[in-house]
C-alpha positions, 0 to 999 in steps of 0.5 A, spaced: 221 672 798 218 678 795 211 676 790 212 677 783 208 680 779 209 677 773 202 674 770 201 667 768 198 663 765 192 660 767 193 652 770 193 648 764 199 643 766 194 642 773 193 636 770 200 633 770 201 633 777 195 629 779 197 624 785 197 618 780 203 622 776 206 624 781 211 618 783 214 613 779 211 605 779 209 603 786 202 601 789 199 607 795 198 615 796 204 620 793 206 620 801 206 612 801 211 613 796 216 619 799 222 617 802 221 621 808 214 625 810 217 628 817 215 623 822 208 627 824 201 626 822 200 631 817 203 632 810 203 637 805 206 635 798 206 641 793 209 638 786 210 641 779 210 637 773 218 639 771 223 644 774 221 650 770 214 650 771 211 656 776 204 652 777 202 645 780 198 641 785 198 642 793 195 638 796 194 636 804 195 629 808 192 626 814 195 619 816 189 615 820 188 608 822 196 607 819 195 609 812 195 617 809 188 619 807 188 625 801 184 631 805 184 637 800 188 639 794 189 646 791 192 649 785 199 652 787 204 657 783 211 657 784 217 662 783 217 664 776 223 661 775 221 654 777 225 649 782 230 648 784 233 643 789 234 646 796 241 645 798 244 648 791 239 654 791 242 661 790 238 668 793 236 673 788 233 666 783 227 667 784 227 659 784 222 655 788 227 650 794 225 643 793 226 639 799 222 637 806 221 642 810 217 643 818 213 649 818 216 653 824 209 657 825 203 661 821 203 669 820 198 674 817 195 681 816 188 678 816 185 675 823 187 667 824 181 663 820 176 660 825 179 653 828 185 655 827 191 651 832 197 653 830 201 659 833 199 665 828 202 672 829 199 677 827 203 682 822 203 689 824 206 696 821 212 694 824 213 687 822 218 685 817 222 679 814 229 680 814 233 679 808 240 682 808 244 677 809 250 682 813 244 683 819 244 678 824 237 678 824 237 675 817 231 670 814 228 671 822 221 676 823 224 682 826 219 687 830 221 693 828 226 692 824 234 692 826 239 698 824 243 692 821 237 690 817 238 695 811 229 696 809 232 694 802 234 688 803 228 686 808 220 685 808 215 689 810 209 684 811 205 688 811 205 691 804 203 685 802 195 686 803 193 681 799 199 674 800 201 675 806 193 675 809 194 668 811 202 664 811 206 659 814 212 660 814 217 654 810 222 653 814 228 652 808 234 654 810 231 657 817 234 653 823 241 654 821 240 659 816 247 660 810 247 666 808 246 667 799 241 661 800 236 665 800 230 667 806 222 669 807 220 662 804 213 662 805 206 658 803 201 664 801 196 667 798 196 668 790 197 674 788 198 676 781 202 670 778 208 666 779 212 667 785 218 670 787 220 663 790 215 661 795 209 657 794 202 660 793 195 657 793 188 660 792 185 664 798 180 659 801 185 654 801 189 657 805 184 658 810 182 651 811 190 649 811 191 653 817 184 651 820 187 644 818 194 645 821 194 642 828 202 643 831 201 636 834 201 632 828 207 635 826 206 637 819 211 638 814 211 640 807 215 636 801 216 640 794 218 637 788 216 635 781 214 629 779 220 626 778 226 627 776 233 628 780 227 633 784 222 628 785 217 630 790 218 622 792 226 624 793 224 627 800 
């Protein structure tokens, strides 16, 4: 999804989303909490006090010794539009999909960080993301780009110096992909402000998730608010 532009605010509802908001009542971590982590070893859970909010918490979890310990936190934009849950989100909104999702592989312009284990593609001049939902390629990286992918309705990755340094992709809407449901929903680097409905975080975060990610573990990414009808807990 293309990154926004817009300027925001600077992280004054942070604090709404610390891992003792984040849930309803109940004892244990947020991922004790949730109804489905996935399966695997790792989590990520990134949550927004409310829909409308385009900043939150991320933060990244390790299940050891039978329970989820808390390995790291950042904080985290969203689309400029807010939330909204997966299955009824619409391309174009500008809208962060809610849900829990795999995280099929990491990308970058930048070198892999040091440490990291997961497949990491390397984005080069003709890299890009396909959007157009007339070409068989949409919401699938296309190396170069298919005279059936209009460059209007696509993503030069490369272009994008400053997000697309260090991603992962979020596999919304990625296996079986519904075209209007939207396509290129990634977990970025910052740019200048809320998103364009992809999830974002510091750049330094970003390196030590992808050093952190281990393909073994499974991880997986949940999004939601604190509570609510998209509460991260949901999922």
């Amino acid at each position: 999804m293309r990154p926004a532009v817009a300027a925001v605010s600077l992280f004054a509802c942070i604090a709404c989303a610390s891992l003792t908001a984040v849930a309803p009542s109940g004892g244990g971590t947020l991922p004790d909490r949730m109804a489905d982590t996935g399966g695997g070893r790792q989590l990520i859970t990134a949550v927004a006090p409310r829909t409308g909010a385009t900043t939150g918490t991320l933060t990244w979890w390790e299940r050891r010794g039978g329970r989820w310990v808390q390995k790291g936190s950042a904080p985290a934009r969203f689309g400029k539009n807010g939330l909204v849950e997966g299955a009824a989100r619409r391309q174009g909104t500008s809208t962060t999909p809610t849900g829990l999702y795999d995280l099929p592989y990491a990308f970058g312009i930048a070198a892999a960080p040091r440490g990291t284990t997961y497949r990491y593609r390397p984005v080069r001049e003709h890299s890009w993301w396909c959007q157009d939902n007339d070409s068989r390629a949409y919401n699938r990286w296309t190396e170069p780009r298919p005279a059936d992918c209009r460059a209007a309705e696509a993503e030069h990755l490369v272009s994008y110096g400053t997000q697309y340094a260090h991603a992962l992709v979020i596999g919304f809407n990625y296996d079986r992909p519904v075209r209007g449901r939207g396509a290129g929903i990634f977990l970025h680097v910052h740019g200048r402000g809320a998103t364009a409905g992809c999830v974002s975080v510091p750049a330094d975060a970003m390196r030590r998730l992808l050093a952190w990610a281990k393909p073994a573990a499974r991880p997986h990414i949940a999004i939601g608010t604190t509570s609510g009808r998209t509460a991260v807990t949901r999922y």
